[in-house]
C-alpha positions in Angstrom: -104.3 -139.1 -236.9 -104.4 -139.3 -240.6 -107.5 -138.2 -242.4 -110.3 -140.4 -243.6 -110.7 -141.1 -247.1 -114.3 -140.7 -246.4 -114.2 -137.3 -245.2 -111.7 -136.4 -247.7 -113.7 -137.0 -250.5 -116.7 -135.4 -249.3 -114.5 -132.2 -248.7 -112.5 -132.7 -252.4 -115.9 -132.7 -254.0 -117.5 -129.8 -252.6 -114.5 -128.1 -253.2 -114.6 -128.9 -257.0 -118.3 -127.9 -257.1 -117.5 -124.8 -255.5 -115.3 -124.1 -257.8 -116.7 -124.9 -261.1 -119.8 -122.6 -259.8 -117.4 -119.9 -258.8 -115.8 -120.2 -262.7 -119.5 -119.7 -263.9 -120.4 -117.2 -262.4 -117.1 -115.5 -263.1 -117.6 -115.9 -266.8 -121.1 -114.9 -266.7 -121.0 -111.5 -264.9 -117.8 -110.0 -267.1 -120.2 -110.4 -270.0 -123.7 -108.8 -268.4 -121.7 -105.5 -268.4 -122.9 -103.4 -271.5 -120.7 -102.9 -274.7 -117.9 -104.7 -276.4 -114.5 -104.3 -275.6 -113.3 -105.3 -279.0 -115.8 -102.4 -280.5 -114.5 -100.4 -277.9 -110.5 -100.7 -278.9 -111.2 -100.0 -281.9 -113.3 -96.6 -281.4 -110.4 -95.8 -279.5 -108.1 -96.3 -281.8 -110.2 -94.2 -285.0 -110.8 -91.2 -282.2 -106.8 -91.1 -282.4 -106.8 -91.0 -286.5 -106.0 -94.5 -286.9 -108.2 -95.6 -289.6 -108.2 -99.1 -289.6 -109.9 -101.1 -292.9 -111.9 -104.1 -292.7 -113.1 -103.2 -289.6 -115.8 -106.0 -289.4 -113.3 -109.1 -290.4 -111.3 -107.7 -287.8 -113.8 -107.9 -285.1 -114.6 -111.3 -286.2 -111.2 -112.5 -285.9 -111.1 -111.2 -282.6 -113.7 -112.8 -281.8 -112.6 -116.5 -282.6 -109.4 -115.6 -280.9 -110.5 -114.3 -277.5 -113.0 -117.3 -277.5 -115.7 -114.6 -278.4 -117.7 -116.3 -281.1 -121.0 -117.9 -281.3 -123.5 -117.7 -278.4 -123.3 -117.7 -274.6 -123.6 -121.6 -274.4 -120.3 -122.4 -276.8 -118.3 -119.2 -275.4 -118.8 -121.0 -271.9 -117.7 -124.7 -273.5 -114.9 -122.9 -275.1 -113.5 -120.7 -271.8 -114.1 -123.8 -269.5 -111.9 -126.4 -271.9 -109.0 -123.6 -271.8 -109.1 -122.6 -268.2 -108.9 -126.8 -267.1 -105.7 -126.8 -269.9 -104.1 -124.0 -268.0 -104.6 -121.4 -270.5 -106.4 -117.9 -269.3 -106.4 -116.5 -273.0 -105.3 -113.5 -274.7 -105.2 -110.3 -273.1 -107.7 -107.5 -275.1 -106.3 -104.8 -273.3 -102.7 -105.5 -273.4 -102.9 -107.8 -276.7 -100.8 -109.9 -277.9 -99.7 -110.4 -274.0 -101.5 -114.0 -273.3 -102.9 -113.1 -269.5 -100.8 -115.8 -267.7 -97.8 -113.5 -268.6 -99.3 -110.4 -267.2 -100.6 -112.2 -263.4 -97.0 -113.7 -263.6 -95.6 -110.0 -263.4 -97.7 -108.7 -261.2 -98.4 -111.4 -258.6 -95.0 -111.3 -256.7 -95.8 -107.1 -255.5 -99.1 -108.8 -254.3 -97.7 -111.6 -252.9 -95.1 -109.9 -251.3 -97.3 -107.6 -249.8 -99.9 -109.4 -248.6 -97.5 -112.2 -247.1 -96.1 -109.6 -244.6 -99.2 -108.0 -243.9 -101.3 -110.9 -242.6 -98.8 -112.7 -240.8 -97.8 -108.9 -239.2 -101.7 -108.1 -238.6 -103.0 -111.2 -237.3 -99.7 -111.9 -235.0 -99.9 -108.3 -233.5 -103.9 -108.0 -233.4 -104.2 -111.5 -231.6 -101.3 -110.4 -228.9 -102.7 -107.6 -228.2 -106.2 -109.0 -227.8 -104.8 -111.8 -225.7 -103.3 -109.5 -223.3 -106.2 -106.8 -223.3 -108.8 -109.0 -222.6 -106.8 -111.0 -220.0 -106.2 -107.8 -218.3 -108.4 -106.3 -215.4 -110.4 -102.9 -217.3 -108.3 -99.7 -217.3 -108.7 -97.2 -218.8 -105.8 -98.5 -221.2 -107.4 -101.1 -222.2 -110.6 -99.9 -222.8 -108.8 -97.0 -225.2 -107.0 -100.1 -227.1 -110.4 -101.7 -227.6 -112.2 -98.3 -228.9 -109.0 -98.2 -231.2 -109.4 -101.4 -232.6 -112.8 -101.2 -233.2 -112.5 -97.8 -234.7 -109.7 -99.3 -237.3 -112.3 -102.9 -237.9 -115.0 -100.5 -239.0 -112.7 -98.1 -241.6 -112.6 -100.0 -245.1 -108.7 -100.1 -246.6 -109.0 -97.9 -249.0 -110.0 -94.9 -246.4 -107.5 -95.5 -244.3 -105.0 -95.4 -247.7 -106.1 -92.3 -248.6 -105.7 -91.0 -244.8 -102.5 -92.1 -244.8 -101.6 -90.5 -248.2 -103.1 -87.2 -246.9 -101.0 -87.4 -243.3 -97.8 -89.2 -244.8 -97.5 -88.3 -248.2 -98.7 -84.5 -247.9 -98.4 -82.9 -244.6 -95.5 -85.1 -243.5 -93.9 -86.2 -246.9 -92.1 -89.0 -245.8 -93.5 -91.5 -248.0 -93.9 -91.8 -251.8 -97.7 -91.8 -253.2 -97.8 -94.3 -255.7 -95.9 -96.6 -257.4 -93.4 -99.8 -256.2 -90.2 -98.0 -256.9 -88.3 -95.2 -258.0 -88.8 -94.2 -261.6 -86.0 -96.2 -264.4 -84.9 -97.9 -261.2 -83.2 -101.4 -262.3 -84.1 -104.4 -259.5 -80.7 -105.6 -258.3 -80.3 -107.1 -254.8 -78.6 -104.1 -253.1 -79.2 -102.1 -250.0 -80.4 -98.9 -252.0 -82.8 -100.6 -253.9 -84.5 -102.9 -250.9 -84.7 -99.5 -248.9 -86.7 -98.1 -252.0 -88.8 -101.3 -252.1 -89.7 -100.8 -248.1 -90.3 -97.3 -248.8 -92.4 -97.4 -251.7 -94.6 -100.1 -250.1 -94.9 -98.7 -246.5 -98.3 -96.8 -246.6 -100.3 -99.4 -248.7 -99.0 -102.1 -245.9 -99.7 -99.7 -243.3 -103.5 -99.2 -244.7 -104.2 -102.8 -244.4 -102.5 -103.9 -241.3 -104.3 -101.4 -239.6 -107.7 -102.5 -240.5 -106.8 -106.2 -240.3 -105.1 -105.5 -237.0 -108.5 -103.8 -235.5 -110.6 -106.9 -236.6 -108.3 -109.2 -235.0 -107.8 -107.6 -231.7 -111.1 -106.9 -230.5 -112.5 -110.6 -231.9 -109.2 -112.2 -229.6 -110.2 -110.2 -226.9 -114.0 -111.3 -227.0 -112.6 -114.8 -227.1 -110.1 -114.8 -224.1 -112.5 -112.6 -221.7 -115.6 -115.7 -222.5 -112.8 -118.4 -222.0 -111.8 -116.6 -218.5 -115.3 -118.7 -217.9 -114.5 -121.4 -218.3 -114.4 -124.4 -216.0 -110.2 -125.4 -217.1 -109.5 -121.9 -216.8 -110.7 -121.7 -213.1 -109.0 -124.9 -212.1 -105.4 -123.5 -213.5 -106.3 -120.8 -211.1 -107.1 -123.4 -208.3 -104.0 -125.2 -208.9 -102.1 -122.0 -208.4 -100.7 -121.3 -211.4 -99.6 -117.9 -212.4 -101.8 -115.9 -214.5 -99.2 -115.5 -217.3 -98.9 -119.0 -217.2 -102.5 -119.7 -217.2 -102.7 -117.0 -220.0 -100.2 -118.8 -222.7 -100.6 -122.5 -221.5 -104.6 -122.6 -221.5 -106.4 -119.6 -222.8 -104.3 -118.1 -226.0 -103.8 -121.8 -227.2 -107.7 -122.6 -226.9 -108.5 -119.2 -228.5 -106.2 -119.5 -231.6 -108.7 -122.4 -233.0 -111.1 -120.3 -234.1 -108.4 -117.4 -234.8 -106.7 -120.0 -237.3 -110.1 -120.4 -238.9 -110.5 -117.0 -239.3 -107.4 -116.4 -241.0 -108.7 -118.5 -244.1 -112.1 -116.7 -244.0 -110.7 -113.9 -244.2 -108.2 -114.2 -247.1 -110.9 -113.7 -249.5 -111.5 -109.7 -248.0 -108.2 -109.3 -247.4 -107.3 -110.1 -251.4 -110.2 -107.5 -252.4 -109.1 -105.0 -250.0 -105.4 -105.5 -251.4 -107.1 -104.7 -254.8 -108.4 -101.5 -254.2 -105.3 -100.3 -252.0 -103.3 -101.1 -255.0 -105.0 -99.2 -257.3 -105.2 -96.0 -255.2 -101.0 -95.9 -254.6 -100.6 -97.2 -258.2 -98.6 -100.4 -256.9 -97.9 -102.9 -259.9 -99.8 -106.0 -258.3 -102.6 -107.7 -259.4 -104.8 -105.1 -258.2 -103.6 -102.1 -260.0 -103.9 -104.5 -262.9 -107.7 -105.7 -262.2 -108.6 -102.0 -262.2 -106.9 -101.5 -265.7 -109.2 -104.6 -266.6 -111.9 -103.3 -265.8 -111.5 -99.7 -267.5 -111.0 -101.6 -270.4 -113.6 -104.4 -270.5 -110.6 -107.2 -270.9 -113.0 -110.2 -270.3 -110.3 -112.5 -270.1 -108.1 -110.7 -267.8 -111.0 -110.1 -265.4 -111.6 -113.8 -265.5 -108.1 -114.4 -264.8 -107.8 -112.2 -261.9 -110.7 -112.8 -260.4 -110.2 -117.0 -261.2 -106.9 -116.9 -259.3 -108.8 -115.3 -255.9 -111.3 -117.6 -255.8 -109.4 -120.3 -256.7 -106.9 -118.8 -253.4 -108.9 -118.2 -251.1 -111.2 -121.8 -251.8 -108.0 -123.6 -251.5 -107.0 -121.8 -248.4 -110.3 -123.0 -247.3 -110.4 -126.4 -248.0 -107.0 -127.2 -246.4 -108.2 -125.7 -243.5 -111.1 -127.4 -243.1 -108.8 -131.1 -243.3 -106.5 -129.4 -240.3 -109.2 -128.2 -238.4 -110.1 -131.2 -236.5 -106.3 -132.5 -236.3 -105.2 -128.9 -234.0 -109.1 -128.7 -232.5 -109.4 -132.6 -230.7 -112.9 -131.5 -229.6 -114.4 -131.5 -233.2 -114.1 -135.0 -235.2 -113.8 -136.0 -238.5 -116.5 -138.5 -238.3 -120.2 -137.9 -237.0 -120.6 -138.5 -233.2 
């Protein structure tokens, strides 16, 4: 069933509105934060001797060309006309580096980390759910649960720094920061991908673990209310075997929601990601956020914070036009 026009309009245009919001607000908050980066660089740069003449004509040419100049109203007119041509500006902190170059650099460590780590959380958190909750109570399974709700309630960046403290110190088997060895060259060898596993072990680790949690004890609340459930108990009439019953019926009517959850959840995931990066010094976007921040870079901020939103919205949106063709129960039209 293809979707309606109708109903794919209606979902296009909230997801534009959405968006132009989220870019306001984006470009509003940067700038509530007190003092001026541009000042700032330049205080840093006479505390190192570096006397630098003309010092006001040079903040004004900043200003024109970081899209700084005149008042709140034009800087916004200005910043949304550049961002809908593709262009994210001048880095502050890393000038003359436009800030497309810079999220270029750093968004294949993110990607490449992230893409493993959902798809290795939410596949191993929803099995063992499944097959938890499906189970009669042990005491096994009632130590997984405790386990998994115990990892759901410890933010990412705790369970980094445990794993730094148990991994990196006690046991020194993995390296604290950083994506690989120092000087190393990237060349598609065995040494190097070893060094690339390595290196990005324990900031993996930090986050499947918490994802993992989340998703096992939400699948097991799922498949232990489906056990309920009116198809459920006529697969058991019928005489099917429970595994059967268990793959067939339950797991594939509990994934729906599950699927949904996956896009929901992007958007904490991302944030997580930022802060785990930062602590083991891992050249993503979120070691590069934090350097943003430090530093006041309005326009990398933006940038950064643009390509979440505009990630996790998508991620989103596309979701919500597959939803009703994998759930047949909910419709695209009004009943």
């Amino acid at each position: 069933m293809l979707v309606p026009i109708k109903y794919f309009v209606k979902r296009l245009v909230t997801y534009f509105l959405t968006l132009i919001a989220a870019f306001t607000i984006v470009f509003i908050i940067p700038r509530l934060v007190p003092g001026n980066p541009i000042r700032t660089i330049l205080m840093q740069l006479s505390l190192q001797g570096q006397n630098i003449p003309g010092g006001e004509e040079i903040v004004k040419a900043y200003k024109k060309m970081f899209g700084l100049e005149g008042d709140l109203f034009t800087q916004y007119l200005s910043y949304l006309s550049q961002v809908l041509r593709g262009n994210l500006g001048i880095s502050i902190s890393f000038f003359p580096t436009p800030v497309k170059d810079l999220i270029a650099r750093a968004i294949p460590w993110t990607i490449g980390l992230l893409s493993l780590v959902v798809v290795i959380s939410w596949v191993i958190g929803n099995i063992l759910g499944a097959l938890i909750g499906w189970s009669r109570p042990s005491k096994v399974t009632i130590f997984i649960a405790y386990v998994g709700l115990t990892l759901s309630c410890i933010p990412y960046y705790v369970l980094a720094l445990i794993l730094i403290l148990i991994f990196a110190y006690y046991i020194p088997l993995f390296p604290t920061s950083g994506a690989m060895p120092m000087g190393a060259t990237p060349r598609f060898t065995f040494d190097f991908i070893f060094n690339i596993i390595r290196y990005g072990t324990l900031p993996a680790l930090s986050i499947i673990l918490s994802s993992l949690g989340g998703w096992l004890i939400s699948m097991r609340s799922l498949i232990i209310n489906i056990q309920g459930e009116d198809f459920i108990m006529f697969a058991e009439a019928k005489g099917l075997r429970r595994s059967t019953i268990l793959m067939k019926y339950a797991l594939r009517n509990a994934l729906l929601p599950q699927a949904t959850g996956l896009a929901l959840s992007l958007g904490y995931t991302v944030s997580g990601s930022l802060l785990v990066e930062s602590i083991f010094a891992y050249p993503g976007l979120g070691n590069l956020y934090m350097t943003a921040l430090e530093l006041n870079d309005y326009n990398l901020i933006q940038g950064l914070t643009l390509l979440v939103i505009f990630t996790v919205l998508t991620a989103n949106f596309l979701i919500d036009l597959l939803y009703p063709l994998i759930d047949p129960r909910i419709s695209y039209e009004k009943k």
